[in-house]
N, C-alpha and C positions, 0 to 999 in steps of 0.2 A: 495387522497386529491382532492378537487373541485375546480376547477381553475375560478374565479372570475375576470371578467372584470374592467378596469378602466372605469369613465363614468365622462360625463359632460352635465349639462345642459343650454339649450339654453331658456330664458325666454322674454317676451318682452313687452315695455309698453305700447302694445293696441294690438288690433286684427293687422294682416295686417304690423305688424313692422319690418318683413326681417325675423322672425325665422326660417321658412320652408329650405328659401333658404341658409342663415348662415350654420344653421346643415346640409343640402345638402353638402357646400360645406366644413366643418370638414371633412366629411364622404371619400370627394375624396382627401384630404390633408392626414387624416389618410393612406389611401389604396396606395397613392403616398410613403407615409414615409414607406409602410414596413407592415402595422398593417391589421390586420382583425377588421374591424371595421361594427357598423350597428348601425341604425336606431330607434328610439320607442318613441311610443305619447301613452300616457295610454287610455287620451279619446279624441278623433277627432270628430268635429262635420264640416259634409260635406254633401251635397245632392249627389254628385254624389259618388262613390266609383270602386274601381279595384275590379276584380274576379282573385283568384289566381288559380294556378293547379288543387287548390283540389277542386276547386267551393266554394272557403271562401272569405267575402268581410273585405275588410280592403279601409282606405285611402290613397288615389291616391299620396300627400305629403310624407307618409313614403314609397312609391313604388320608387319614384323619389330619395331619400334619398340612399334609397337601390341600384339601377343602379348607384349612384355617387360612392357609397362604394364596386362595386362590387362583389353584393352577390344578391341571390334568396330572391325575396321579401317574407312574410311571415306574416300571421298574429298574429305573434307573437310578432312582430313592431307594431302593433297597437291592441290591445284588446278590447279596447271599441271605437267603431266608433256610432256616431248617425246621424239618417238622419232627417233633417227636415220635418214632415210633414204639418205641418201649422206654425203660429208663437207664437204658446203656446206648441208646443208639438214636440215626434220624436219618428224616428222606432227606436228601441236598438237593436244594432245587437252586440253579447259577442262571442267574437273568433273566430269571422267569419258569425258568424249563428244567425240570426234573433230570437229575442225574444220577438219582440211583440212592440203596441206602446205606451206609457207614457207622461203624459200630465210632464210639467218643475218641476211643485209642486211634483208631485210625485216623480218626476225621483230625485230632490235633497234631498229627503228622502230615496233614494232606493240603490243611488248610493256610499254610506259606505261599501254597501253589497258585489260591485264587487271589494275591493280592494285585497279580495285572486286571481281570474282571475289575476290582475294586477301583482301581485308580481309572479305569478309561472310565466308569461309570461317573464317576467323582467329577473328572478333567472336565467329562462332557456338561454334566450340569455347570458347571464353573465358569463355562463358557457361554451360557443360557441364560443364566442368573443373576441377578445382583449380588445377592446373599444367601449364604449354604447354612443351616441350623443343621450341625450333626447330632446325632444321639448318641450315647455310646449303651455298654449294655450291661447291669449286672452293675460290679465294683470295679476300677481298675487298681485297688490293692488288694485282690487278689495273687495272690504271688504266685501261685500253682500254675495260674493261668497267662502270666506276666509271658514267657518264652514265648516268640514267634504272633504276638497281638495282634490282632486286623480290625479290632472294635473298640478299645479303649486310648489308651497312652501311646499306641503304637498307630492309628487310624491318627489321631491327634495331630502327631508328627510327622505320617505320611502328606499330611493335608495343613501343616503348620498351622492347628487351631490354638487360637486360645482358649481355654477351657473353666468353663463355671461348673463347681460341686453342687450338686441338690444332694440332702438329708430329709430324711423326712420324720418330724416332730413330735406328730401324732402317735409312733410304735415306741416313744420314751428312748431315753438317750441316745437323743439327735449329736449332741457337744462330741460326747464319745466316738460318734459316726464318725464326722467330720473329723475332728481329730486324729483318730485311729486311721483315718483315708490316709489323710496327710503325710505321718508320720510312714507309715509304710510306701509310701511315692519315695522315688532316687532322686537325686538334685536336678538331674535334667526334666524330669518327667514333674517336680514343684514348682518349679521355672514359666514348665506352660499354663497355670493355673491363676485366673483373674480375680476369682473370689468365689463366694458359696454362697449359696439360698441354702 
């Protein structure tokens, strides 16, 4: 029998809204209660990155994640990381290892392709794990970005999370955030959603 993780997702409505640090701190609340818990962002986009053991680059967020939950980081917590090389484009590095660079046009035509990476990366911690804290990245009401998702509402559902909003307070109208999220989410994609910070 294949022993299958519980998971939750942490989503949020803008870049910058507390996600990172929220599932950081699931990660040490799990590991506190008892649980083997870890970390995963299917696509991280970051200029800088960690180098693990094996000389694999993954991002520095799911590293941190991983130290809160006390476990060896792994790029297995993050499978697709991208690094900025201008601001139309980025290096794609797929589990660790450098694939070259892709202008945005291309890469949201290209990027349906890496959701088997994603899911065996996923299955496998799931099968490690107690408990998966996902990240997602950005807004998933974004709607431009909405076709063909691998990091938000579509990660969610690949991985049938339930999903908590973060807003974040401090940049003035949080209500709005939140609500503006909501309101732009489709019924299926409101459905998966447990509540909001």
């Amino acid at each position: 029998m294949i022993y299958v993780a519980k998971v939750i997702m942490i989503q949020g409505t803008m870049s910058n809204a507390g996600k990172s640090i929220i599932a950081a701190a699931l990660c040490r609340i799990f590991k506190q209660d008892g649980f083997k818990a870890a970390p995963f962002k299917s696509q991280n986009m970051a200029l800088n990155s960690y180098i693990t053991d094996e000389g694999l680059e993954m991002g520095r967020a799911q590293v941190v994640q991983a130290e809160a939950a006390g476990v060896k980081p792994s790029v297995l917590m993050n499978p697709i990381l991208l690094k900025p090389t201008n601001d139309k484009g980025s290096q794609i590095i797929v589990n660790g290892e450098v694939q070259g660079d892709m202008n945005a046009v291309d890469y949201f035509k290209y990027k349906k392709k890496l959701v088997p990476d994603i899911m065996k990366a996923y299955n496998k911690l799931s099968e490690m794990y107690d408990i998966i804290v996902i990240e997602g990245a950005g807004s998933p009401a974004e709607i431009n970005l909405k076709q063909d998702d691998i990091v938000n509402m579509g990660m969610a559902k690949m991985a049938d999370a339930p999903v908590l909003l973060v807003g974040d307070i401090d940049r003035g109208g949080v209500f709005a955030q939140l609500y503006g999220t909501v309101m732009l989410l489709d019924d299926e994609e409101s459905r998966e959603l447990r509540g909001q910070l």
